[in-house]
C-alpha positions in Angstrom: 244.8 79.2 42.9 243.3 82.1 42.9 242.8 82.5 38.9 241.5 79.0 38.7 239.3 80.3 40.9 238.1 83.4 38.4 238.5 81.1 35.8 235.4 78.9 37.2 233.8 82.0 38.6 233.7 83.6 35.0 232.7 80.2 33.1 229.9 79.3 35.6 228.8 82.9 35.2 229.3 82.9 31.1 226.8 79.2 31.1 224.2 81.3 33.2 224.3 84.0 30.7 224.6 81.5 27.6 221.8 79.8 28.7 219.4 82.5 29.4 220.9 84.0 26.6 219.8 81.4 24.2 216.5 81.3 26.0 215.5 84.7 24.9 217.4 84.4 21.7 215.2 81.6 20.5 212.0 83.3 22.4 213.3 86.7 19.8 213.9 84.4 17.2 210.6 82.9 17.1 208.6 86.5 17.7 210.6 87.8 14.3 210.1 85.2 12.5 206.1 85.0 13.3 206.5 88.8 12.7 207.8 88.3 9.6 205.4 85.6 8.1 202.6 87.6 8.7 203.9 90.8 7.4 204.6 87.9 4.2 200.9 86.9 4.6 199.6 90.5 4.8 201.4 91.9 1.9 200.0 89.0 -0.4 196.7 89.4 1.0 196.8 93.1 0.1 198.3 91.7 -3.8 194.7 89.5 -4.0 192.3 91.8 -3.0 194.0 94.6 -5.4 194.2 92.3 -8.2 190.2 91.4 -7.4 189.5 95.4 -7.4 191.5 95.4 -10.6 188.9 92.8 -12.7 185.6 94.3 -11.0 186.7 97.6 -12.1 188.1 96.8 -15.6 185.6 94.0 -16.6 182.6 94.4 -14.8 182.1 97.4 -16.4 182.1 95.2 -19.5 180.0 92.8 -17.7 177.4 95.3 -17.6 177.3 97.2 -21.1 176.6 93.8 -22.5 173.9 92.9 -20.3 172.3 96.2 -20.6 172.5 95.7 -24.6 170.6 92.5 -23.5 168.3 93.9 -22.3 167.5 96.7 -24.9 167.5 94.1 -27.6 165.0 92.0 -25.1 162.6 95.1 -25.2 162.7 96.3 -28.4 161.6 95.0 -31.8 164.5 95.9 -34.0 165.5 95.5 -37.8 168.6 94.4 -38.2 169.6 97.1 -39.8 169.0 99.2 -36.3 170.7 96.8 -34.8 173.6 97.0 -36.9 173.7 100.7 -36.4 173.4 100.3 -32.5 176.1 97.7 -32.2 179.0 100.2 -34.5 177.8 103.4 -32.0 178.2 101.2 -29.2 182.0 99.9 -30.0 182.9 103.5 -31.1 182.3 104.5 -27.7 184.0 101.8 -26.1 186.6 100.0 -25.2 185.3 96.7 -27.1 187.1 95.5 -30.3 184.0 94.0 -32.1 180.1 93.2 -31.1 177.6 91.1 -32.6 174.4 89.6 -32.0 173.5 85.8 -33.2 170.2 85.0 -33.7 168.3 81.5 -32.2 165.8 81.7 -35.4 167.6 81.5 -38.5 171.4 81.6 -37.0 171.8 85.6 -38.4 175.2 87.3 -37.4 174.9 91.0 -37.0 178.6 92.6 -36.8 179.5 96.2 -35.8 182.2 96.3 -37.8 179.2 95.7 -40.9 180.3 91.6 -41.8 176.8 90.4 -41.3 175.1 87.3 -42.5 173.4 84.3 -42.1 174.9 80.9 -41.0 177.5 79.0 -43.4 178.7 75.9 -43.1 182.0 76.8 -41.6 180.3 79.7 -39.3 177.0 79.3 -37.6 177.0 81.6 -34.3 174.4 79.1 -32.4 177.2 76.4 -32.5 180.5 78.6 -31.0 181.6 78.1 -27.9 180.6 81.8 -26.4 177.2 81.3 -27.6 176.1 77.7 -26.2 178.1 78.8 -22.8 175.8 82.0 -22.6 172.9 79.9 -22.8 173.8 77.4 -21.3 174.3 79.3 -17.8 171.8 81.3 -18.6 173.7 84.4 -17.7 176.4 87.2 -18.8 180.0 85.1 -19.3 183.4 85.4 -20.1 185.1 83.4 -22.5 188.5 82.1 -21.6 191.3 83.8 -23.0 192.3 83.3 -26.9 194.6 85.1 -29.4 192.4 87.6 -31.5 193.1 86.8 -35.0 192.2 89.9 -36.0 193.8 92.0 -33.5 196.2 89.5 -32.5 195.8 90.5 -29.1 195.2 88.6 -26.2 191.4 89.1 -25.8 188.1 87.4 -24.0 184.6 87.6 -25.5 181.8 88.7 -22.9 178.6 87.4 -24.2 174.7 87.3 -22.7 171.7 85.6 -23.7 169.1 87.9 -25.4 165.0 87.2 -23.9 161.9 88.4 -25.2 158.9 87.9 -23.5 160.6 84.8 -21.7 161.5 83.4 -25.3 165.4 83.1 -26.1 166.0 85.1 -29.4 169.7 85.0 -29.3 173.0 86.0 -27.6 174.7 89.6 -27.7 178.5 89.3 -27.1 181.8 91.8 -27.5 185.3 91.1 -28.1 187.7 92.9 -25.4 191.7 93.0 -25.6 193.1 92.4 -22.3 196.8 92.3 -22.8 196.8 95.6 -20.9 195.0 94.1 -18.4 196.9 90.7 -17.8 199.9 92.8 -17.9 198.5 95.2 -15.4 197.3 91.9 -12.7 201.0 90.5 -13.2 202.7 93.9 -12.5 200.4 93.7 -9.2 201.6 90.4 -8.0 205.4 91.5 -9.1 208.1 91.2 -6.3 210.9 89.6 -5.3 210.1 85.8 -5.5 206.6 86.3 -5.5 203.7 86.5 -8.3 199.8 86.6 -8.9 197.8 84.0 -11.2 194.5 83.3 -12.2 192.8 80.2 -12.9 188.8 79.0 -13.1 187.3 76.3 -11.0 188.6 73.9 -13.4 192.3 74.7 -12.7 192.8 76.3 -16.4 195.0 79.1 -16.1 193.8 82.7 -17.0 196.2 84.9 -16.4 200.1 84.3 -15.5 203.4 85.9 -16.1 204.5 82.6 -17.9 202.3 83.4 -21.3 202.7 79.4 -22.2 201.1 78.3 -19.4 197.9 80.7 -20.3 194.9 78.6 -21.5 196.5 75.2 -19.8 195.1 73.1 -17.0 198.8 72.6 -14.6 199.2 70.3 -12.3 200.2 73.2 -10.3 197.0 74.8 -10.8 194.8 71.5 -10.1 197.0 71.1 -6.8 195.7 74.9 -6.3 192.5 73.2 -6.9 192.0 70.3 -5.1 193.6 72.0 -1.7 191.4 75.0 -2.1 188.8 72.4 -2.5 190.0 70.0 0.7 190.0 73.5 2.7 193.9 72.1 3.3 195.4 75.3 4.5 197.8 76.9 6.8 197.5 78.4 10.5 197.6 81.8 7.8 194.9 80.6 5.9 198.1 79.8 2.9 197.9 76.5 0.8 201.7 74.9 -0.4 201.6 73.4 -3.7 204.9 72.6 -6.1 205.2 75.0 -9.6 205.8 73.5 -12.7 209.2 74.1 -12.4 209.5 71.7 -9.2 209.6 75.2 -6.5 207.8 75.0 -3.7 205.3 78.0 -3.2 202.9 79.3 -0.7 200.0 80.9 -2.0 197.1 82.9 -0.7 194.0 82.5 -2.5 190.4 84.0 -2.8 187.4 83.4 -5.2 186.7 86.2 -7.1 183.5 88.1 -7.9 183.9 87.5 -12.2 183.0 84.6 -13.6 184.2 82.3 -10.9 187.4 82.5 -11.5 190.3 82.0 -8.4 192.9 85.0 -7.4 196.5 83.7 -6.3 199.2 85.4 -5.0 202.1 83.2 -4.3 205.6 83.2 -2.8 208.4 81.1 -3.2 209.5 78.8 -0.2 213.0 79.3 -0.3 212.7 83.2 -0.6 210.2 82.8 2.9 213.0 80.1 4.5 215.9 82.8 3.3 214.1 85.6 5.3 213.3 83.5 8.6 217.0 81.9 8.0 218.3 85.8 8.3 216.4 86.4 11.3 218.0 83.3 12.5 221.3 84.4 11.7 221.3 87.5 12.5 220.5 86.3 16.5 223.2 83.7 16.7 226.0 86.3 15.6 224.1 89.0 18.1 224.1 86.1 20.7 227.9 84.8 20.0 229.1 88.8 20.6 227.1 88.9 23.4 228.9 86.0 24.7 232.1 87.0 24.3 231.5 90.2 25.8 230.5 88.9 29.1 232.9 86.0 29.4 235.7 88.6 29.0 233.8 91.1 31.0 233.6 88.8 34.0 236.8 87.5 33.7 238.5 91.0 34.5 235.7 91.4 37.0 236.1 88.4 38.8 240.4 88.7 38.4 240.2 92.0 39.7 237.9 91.1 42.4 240.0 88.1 43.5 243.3 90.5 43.5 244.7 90.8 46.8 244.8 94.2 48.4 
């Protein structure tokens, strides 16, 4: 009689503390893991705004040599000879590869490394791509990113149009390897299943530590896109989108200050469900001891309490 009776004092006791047990547990449990995605969110945050500091401080230097030598060329009346000799004491105290000047009169291509001459029929410098874009937008640009047949680097071309007195005269641009670079932004964004990625407006990818995807338009990177684009994000400011590969990533995004291109810093699903799941996990084992403990604990209580004198 009197263990059935510390038997039902102990289980009635053991539900209480089961109950409020997995109360609190799931309150814990929910704390962590909000804890935990924002210390996610934070740390990918930090990888965006370091990978942003990283192109303002390696290209906008370039950025700005070039549209200084727009200027000066604006300003002055050179031969081309001078400007031959500017453009070779300019690249030897760079970092460029090559610059070169292409004229809107008469289509002339001045060269630091000395190849200068007028238009041919298989090169006219008024009809390449870095030369209409510069006019075009009226503004220093950046090429996307190509293969340097010469260096055989990956590399970008960093051009500006060229005004005198209002008049267009032509369009100054530099060649720039930036397989140091790329490399650099992708060891940024390195971690366990995480990684950076840039891509322009139009969803062509810039910079990624896949190389094949660089140059393509993903369907990845127009997802990135068209969220960005439908403001569809998270409570953390995150949009989801699915990788190439058919993963599931969360990715935290911000428009950067060159050229309009997008910064990305994104982190698999299943590595962020693995962490929560551990949380999770970790409680229910903490809770099940817990358990035990106390059912045993009040079943010697309540025995011992019950035990005639």
């Amino acid at each position: 009689m009197k263990k059935s009776i510390a038997t039902k004092v102990s289980g009635g006791v053991s539900l209480l503390f089961i109950v409020l047990l997995a109360i609190l547990s799931y309150i814990n449990y929910s704390d962590s893991k909000a804890n935990t995605t924002e210390l996610l969110v934070n740390e990918r945050t930090k990888v965006v705004q370091s990978a942003e500091s990283l192109l303002k401080t390696q290209l906008g230097d370039d950025i700005n040599a070039i549209y200084n030598l727009s200027k000066l060329l604006g300003t002055n009346n050179y031969s081309n000879d001078e400007v031959g000799t500017i453009l070779k004491a300019i690249e030897t105290s760079s970092s460029f590869d090559l610059i070169f000047v292409g004229y809107e009169n008469d289509g002339m291509m001045i060269r630091s490394n000395g190849n200068s001459h007028l238009p041919t029929n298989k090169y006219d410098p008024r009809k390449r791509s870095w030369y209409e874009k510069a006019v075009k937008e009226n503004k220093t640009i950046i090429s996307d990113p190509y293969v340097s047949v010469t260096t055989q680097k990956l590399s970008i071309t960093v051009a500006a149009p060229i005004y005198s007195n209002n008049k267009l005269i032509g369009v100054v641009g530099a060649d720039t390897a930036i397989d140091a670079l790329s490399k650099e932004f992708i060891e940024i964004g390195n971690a366990e299943g995480a990684y950076a990625l840039l891509i322009d407006k139009n969803a062509k990818v810039i910079m990624s530590p896949t190389s094949e995807y660089i140059g393509k338009t993903l369907n990845s990177s127009k997802e990135i896109i068209q969220k960005i684009q439908n403001k569809d994000f998270d409570q953390y400011g995150r949009i989801s989108y699915t990788h190439e590969n058919g993963s599931k990533k969360l990715s935290k995004c911000i428009d950067s200050s060159i050229n309009d291109w997008i910064i990305c810093s994104a982190i698999d699903v299943e590595f962020f469900k693995k962490k929560t799941d551990a949380i999770f996990y970790k409680h229910i084992i903490l809770s099940i001891i817990f358990v035990i403990f106390t059912l045993i604990t009040v079943l010697l209580l309540a025995k011992r309490l019950l035990k005639p004198t």
